[in-house]
C-alpha positions as CSV (number, residue, x, y, z in Angstrom):
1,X,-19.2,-0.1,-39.4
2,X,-17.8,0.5,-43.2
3,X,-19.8,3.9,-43.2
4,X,-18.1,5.3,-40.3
5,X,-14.5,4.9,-42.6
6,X,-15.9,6.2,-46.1
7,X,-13.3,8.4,-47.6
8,X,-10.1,6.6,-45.5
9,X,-7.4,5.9,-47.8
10,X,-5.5,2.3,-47.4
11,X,-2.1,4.3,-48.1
12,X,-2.5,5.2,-44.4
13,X,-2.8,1.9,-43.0
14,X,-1.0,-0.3,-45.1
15,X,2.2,-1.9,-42.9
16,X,1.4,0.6,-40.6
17,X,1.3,0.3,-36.7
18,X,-2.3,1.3,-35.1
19,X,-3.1,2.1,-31.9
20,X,-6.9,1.8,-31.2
21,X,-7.7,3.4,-28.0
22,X,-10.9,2.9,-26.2
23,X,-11.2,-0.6,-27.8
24,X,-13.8,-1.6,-26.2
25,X,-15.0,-5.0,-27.1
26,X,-13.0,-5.0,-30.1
27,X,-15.3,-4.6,-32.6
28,X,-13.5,-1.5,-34.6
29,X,-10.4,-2.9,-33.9
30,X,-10.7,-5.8,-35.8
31,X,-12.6,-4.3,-38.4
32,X,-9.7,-2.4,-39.3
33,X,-7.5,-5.0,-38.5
34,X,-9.7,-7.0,-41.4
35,X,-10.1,-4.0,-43.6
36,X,-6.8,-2.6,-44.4
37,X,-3.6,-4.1,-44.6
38,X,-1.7,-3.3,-41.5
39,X,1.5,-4.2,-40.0
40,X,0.5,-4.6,-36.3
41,X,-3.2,-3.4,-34.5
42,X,-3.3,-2.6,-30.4
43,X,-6.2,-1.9,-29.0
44,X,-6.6,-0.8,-25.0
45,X,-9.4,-0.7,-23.0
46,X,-9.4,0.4,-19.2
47,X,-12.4,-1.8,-18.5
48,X,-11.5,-5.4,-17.5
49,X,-14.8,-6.6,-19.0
50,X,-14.8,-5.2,-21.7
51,X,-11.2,-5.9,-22.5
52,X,-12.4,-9.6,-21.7
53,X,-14.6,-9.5,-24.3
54,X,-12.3,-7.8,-26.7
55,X,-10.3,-11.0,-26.2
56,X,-13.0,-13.6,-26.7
57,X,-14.4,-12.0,-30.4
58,X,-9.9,-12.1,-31.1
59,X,-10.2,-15.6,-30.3
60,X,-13.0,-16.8,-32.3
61,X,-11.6,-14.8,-34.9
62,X,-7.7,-16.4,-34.7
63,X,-9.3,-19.8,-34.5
64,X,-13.0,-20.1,-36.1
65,X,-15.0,-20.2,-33.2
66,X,-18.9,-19.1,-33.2
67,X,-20.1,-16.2,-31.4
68,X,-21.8,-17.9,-28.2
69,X,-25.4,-16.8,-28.1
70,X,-25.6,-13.4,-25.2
71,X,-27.0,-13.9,-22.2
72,X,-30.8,-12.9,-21.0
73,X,-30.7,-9.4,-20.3
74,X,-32.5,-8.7,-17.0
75,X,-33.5,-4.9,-16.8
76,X,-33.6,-3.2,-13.2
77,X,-36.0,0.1,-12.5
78,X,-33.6,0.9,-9.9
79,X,-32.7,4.4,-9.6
80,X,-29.3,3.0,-9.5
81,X,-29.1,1.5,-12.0
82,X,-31.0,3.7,-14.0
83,X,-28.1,6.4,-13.2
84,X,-25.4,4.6,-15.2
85,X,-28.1,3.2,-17.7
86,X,-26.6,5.4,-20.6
87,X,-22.5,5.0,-19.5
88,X,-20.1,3.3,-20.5
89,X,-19.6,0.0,-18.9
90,X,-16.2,1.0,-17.7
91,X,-17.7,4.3,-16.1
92,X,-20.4,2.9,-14.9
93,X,-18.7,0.3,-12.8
94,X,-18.2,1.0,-9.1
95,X,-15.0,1.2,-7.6
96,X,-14.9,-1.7,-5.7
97,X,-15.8,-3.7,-9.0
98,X,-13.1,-1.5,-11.0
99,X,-10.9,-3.0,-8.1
100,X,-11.8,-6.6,-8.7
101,X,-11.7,-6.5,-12.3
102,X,-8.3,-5.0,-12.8
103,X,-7.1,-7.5,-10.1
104,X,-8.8,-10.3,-12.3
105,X,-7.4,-8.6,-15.5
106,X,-3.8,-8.5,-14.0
107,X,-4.3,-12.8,-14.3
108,X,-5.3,-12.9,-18.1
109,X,-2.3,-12.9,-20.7
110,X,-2.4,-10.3,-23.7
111,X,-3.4,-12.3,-27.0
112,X,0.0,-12.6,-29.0
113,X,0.8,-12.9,-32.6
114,X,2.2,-16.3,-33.3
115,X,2.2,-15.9,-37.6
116,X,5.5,-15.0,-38.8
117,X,5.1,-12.8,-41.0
118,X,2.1,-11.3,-38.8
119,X,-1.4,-11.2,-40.7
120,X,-4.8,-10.8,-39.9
121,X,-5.5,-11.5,-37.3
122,X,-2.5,-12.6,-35.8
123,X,-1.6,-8.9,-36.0
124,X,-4.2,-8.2,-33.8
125,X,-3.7,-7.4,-29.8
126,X,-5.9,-6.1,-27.3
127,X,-4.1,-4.7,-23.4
128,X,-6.2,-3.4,-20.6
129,X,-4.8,0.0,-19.7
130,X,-5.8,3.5,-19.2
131,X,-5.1,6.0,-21.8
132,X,-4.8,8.6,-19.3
133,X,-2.3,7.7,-17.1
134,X,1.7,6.8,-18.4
135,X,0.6,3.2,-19.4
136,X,3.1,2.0,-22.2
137,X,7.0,1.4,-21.0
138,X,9.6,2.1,-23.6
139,X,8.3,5.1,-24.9
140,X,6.8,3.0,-28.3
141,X,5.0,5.1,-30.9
142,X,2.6,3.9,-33.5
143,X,2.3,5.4,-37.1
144,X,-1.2,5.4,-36.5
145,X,-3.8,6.4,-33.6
146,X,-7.5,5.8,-33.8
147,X,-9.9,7.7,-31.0
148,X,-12.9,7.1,-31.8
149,X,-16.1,7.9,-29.4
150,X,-14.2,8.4,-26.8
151,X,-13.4,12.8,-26.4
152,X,-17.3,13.3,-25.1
153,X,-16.6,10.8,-21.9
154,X,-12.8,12.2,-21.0
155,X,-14.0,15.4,-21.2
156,X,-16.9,14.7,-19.0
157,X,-15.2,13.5,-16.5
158,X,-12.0,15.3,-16.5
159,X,-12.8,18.6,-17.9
160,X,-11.0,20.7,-20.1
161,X,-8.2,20.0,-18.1
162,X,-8.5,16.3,-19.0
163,X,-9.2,16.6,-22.5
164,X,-6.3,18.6,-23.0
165,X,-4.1,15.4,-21.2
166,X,-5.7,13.2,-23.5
167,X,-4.6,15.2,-26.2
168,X,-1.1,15.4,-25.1
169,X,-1.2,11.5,-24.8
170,X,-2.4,10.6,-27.8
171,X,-0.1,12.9,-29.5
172,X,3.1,10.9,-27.3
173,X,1.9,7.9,-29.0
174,X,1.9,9.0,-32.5
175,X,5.4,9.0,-34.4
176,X,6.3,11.9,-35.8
177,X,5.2,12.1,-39.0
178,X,2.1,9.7,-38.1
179,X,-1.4,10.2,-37.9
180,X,-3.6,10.8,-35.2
181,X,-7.3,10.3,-36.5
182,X,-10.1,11.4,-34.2
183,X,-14.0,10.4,-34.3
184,X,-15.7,13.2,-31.6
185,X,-18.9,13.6,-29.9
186,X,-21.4,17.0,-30.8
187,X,-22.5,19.1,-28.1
188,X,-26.2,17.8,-27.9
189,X,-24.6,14.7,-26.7
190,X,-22.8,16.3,-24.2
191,X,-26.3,17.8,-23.3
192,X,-28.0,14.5,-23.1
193,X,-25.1,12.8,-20.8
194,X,-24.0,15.8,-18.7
195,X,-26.4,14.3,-15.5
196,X,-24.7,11.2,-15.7
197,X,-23.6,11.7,-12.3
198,X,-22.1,14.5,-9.9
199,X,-18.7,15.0,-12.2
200,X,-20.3,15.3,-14.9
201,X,-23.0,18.0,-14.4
202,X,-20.1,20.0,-12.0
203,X,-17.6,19.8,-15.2
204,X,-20.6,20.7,-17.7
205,X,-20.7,23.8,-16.4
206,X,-17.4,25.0,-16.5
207,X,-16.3,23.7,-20.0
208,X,-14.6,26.2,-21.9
209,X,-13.5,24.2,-24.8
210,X,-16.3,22.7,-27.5
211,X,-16.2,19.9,-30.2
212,X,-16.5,23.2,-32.5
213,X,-13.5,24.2,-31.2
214,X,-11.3,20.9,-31.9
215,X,-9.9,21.6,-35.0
216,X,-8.6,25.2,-34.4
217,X,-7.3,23.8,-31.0
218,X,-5.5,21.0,-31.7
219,X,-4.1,22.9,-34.8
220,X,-3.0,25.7,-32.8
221,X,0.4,26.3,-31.1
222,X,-0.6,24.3,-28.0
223,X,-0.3,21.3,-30.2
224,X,0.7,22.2,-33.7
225,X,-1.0,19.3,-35.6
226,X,-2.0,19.6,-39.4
227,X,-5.4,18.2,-41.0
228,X,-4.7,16.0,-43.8
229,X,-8.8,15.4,-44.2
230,X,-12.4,16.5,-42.3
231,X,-14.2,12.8,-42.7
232,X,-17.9,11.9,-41.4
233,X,-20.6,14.3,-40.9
234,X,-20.9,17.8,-40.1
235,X,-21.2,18.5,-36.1
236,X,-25.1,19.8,-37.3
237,X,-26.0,16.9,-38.4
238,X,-24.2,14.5,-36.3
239,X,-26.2,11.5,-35.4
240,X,-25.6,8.3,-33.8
241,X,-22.3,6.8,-34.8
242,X,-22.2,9.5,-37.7
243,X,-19.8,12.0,-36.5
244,X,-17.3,13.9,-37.5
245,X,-14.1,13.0,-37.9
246,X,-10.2,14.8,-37.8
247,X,-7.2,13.4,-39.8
248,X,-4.1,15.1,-38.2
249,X,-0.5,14.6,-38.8
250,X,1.6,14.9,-36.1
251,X,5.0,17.0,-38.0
252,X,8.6,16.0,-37.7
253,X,9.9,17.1,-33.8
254,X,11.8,20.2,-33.9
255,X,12.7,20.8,-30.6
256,X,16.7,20.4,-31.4
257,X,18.5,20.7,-27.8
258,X,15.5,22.0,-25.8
259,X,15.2,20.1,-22.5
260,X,12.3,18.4,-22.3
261,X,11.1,20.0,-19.0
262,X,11.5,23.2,-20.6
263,X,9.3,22.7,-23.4
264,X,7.2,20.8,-21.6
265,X,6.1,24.2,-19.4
266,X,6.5,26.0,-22.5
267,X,3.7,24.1,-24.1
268,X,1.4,24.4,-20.3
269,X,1.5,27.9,-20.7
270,X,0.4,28.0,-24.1
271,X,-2.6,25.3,-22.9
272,X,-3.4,27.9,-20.1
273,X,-3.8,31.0,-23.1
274,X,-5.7,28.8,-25.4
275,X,-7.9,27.7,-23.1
276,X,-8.7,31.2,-21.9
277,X,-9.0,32.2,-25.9
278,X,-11.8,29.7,-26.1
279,X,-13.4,30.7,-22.9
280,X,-13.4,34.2,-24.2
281,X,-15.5,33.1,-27.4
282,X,-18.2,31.1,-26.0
283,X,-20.1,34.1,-24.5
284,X,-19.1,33.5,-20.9
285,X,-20.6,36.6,-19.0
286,X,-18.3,39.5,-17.8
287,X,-17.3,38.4,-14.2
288,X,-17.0,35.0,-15.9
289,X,-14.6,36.7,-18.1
290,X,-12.6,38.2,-15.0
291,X,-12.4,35.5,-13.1
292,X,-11.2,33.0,-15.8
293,X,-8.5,35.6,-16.7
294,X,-7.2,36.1,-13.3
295,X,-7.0,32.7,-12.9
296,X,-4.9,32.5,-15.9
297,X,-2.9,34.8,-14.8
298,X,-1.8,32.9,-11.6
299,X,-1.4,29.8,-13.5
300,X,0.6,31.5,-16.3
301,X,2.8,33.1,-13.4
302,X,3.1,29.2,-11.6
303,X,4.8,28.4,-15.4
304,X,7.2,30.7,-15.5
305,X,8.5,30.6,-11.7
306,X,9.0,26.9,-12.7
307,X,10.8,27.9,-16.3
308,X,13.2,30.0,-14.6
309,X,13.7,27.7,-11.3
310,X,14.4,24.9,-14.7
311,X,16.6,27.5,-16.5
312,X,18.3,28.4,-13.4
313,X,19.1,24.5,-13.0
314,X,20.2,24.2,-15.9
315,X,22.5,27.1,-16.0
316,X,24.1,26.0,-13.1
317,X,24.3,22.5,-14.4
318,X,26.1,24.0,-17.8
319,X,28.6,25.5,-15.5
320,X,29.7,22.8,-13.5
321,X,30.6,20.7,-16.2
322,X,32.1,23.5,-17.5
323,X,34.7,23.9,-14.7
324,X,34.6,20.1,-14.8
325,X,35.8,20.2,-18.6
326,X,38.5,22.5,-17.6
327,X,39.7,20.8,-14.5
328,X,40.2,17.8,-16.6
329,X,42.2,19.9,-19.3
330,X,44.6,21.0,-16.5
331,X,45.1,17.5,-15.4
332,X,46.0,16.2,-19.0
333,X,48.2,19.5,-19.3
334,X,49.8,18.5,-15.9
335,X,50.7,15.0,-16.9
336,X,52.1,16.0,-20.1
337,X,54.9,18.1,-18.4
338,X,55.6,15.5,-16.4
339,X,56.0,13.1,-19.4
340,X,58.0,15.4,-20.6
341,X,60.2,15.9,-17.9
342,X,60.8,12.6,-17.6
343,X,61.7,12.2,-21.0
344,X,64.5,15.4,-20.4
345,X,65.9,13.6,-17.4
């Protein structure tokens, strides 16, 4: 584990609050948690049993307990079980056991710090949530945000499309001024996972964004991050659990008085064009090429319909309460000359 952090400095952990997503069983988590001196650690995991077992190592840790020994492994030759052999354990679940496990998730309490002041590793939490969907009420932020071997699978599975939402999430969580610090699959192991079932091989073939293109991407307009530091391995020799990894920092929001819906589209359309700018550099073949763009096209035109539906709203909206503001200055003036006509007679 200490090779995959070579080169982190402790100034940007130390009373910090970390986000660890894709926990897993914790292992990382609490590594850190152990490592550098930080202020408060969550760590989320979709999977139920893994987010179970996340819990269990916490425990032995917070009171002394022994790792029980693992259970004898019994290996099937099914074919289905040999589909899944290579997946995560919270993709390869079926839905009906995704069902029962979040149902028997939904009964177990999130471990809780109960040291005042917090240490490790009673600083330490794990919740089982999905990154992807709006998970975390109360819009909290975290001055750090770990994502480590998890881009390959969300993209995978949800495309470019997804990849750019998980983006956009993970950027949400950070606080402005934090850093978002991202460990990230090579292509060859794209290559060696894409027949992990139907999703995957369909959304193999249409990717248009590569781990090459990461850095330029998520330092482009679309999401205007900076890179503090290129950690790990190059993507050539990537190998294993060495990889390499991005340390961004998300800059100080600027938006002033923009509406958020309005920036939000703003941002969408500039997703759509960057999207299309790394199609366009992948060698993607000429009707390829047309048929990407015209789909931009359409989905750049969707945008702006909606910006000018939102600007129209709020236009209208501006002058409402403007004849509202000035409905309310007549009143006052109104009661004033009475005042002072009363004050007369």
């Amino acid at each position: 584990m200490a090779e995959r952090f070579v080169g982190f400095e402790n100034s940007w952990f130390d009373n910090k609050s970390v986000l660890d997503v894709g926990s897993a069983e914790g292992v990382l988590s609490l590594y850190v948690g152990k490592t550098y001196r930080l202020r408060s650690l969550l760590g989320v995991e979709k999977d139920p049993l893994l987010f179970e077992s996340a819990c269990a190592a916490l425990k032995r840790e917070r009171f002394g307990l022994k790792k029980p020994a693992p259970p004898p492994r019994t290996i099937s030759t099914s074919a289905s079980s040999s589909s899944s052999c290579f997946l995560p354990r919270a993709i390869g679940l079926k839905k009906s056991e995704h069902v029962e496990g979040a149902a028997a998730a939904a009964t177990i309490t999130t471990l809780k710090a109960t040291a005042s002041p917090p240490s490790y590793p009673f600083n330490i939490e794990f919740a089982c949530q999905d990154i992807m969907e709006r998970w975390r009420q109360g819009d909290e932020r975290y001055d750090v945000t770990l994502c480590f071997s998890v881009t390959k699978w969300i993209h995978l599975h949800g495309g470019d499309e997804g990849l750019n939402q998980l983006f956009e999430n993970l950027i949400a969580l950070t606080k402005p001024g934090g850093l978002l610090i991202i460990e990230y699959q090579p292509w060859k192991s794209y290559e060696n996972n894409k027949n992990a079932n139907e999703t995957t091989k369909i959304n193999f073939k249409n990717l248009r964004i590569k781990p090459e293109d990461f850095e330029a991407h998520l330092t482009s307009e679309s999401f205007g991050l900076q890179i503090i530091a290129k950690l790990g391995t190059c993507l050539e020799e990537a190998k294993g659990f060495s990889r390499p990894i991005l340390v961004l920092r998300k800059p100080h929001e600027q938006d002033g008085d923009e509406s958020f819906s309005m920036s939000s589209m703003r941002k969408r359309k500039r997703l759509v064009l960057d999207t299309r700018r790394f199609a366009t550099t992948t060698g993607m073949e000429a009707e390829d090429e047309e048929e990407e763009e015209e789909e931009g096209k359409v989905a750049i035109e969707k945008i702006e319909e909606e910006e000018k539906g939102t600007a129209q709203e709020v236009e209208i909206a501006r002058e409402k309460d403007e004849e509202e503001d000035e409905e309310e200055e007549e009143e006052k003036k109104k009661k004033k000359k009475k005042k002072k006509r009363k004050r007369e007679d």
